[in-house]
N, C-alpha and C positions, 0 to 999 in steps of 0.2 A: 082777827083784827084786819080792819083794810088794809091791805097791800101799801096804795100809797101813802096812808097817814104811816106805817112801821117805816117807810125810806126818808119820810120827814122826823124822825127823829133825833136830836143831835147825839153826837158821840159821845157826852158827859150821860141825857139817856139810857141811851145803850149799853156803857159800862154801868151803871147804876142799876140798869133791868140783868145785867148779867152777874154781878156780885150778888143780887139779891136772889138767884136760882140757886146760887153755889159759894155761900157765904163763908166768909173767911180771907185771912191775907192780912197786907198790911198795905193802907192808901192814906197819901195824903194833897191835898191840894189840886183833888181828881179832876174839878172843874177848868182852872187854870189851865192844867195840862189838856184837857181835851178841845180847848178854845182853839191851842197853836193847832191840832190836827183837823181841825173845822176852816181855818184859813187857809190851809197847803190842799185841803180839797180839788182833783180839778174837776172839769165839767164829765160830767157821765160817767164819773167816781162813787160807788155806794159803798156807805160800810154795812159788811154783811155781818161782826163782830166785832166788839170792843172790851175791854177789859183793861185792870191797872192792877202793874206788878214795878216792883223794884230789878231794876236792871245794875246788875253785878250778881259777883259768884258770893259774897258771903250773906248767910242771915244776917248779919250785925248793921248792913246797910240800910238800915229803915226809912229813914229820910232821903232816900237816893228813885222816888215815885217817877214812872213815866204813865201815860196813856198809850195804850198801842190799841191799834185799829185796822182788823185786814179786810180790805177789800176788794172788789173784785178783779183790781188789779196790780194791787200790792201791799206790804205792810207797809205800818208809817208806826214810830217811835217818836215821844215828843212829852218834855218836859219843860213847864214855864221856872222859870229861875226866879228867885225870892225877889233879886232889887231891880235887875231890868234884864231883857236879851230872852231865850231861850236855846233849848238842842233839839234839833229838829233830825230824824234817822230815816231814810225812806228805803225799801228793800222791794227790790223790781223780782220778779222772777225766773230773769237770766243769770242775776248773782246769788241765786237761792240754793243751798247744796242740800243739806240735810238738819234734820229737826229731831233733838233727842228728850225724851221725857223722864224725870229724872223725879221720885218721891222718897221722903223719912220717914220718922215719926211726926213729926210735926206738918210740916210744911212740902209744897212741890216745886221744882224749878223744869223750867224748860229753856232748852239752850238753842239757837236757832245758828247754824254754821253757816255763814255767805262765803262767797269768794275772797272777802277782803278780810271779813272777822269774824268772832265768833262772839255771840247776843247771848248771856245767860239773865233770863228773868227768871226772877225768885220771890221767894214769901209769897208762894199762892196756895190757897186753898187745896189738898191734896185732889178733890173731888173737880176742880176747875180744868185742872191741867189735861184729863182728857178730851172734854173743849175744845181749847183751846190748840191741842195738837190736831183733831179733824176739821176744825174752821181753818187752819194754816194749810194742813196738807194738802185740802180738797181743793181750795185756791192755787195753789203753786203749783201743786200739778197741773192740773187744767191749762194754765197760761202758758206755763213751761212747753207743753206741747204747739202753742202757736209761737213761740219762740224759736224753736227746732223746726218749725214750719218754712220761717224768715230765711232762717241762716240757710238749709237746703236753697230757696229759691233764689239769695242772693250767689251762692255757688255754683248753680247751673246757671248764672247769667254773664258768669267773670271771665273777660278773656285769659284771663291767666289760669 
């Protein structure tokens, strides 16, 4: 497929072409949600992957759907609310710690630990969740190292 028609893709798309490799989960209202992550877009921001998973720790939250979307320069979490407003998550990768992948009988979750908190997405596809932990990793590292880049250059510059 051309290059630039796959980056003109929206993020409802992209989660749509990615459920459909690795089907299974639990989604609702996928469109909705991927609309708010299409708006916080900024310039020279591409989603490299999309998918939708229910964010909390139990199965029994079915109706608790986000859109998540990493791209090449962070994640984004984002859920449209039924009467108005949305929750909008965006995770850079200086507050990025570590990503655990977690599978049952049924279902996978993957917990994604920040500085500030701890992101469990659940009710995915046992088969997704591997995915979904190399499109996160491969991203985070990568940025993480020009972040470690920053911080060195700003402290060889400091009089203090």
């Amino acid at each position: 497929m051309d290059n630039n028609l796959e980056n003109k893709k929206s993020v409802y798309d992209k989660i749509i072409e990615t459920h459909k490799k690795q089907p299974g989960g639990i989604r609702w209202r996928v469109k909705a949600h991927a609309n708010v992550i299409e708006k916080h877009l900024n310039p020279g921001e591409e989603v490299l992957f999309a998918f939708a998973a229910q964010k909390g720790l139990s199965s029994l939250e079915i109706f608790n759907t986000y859109a998540i979307a990493v791209t090449n320069k962070r994640i984004i979490l984002a859920q449209k609310r039924v009467l108005f407003g949305y929750l909008f998550l965006s995770i850079t990768p200086d507050m990025f710690n570590d990503l655990t992948v977690n599978t049952g009988i049924i279902w996978g979750r993957v917990v994604v630990d920040t500085v500030k908190e701890v992101i469990t997405l659940s009710n995915l596809s046992k088969k997704l969740v591997d995915d979904i932990e190399t499109a996160i990793t491969e991203v985070m590292m990568t940025e993480k190292k020009k972040y470690v880049h920053i911080e060195k250059w700003e402290n060889d510059i400091s009089p203090f």
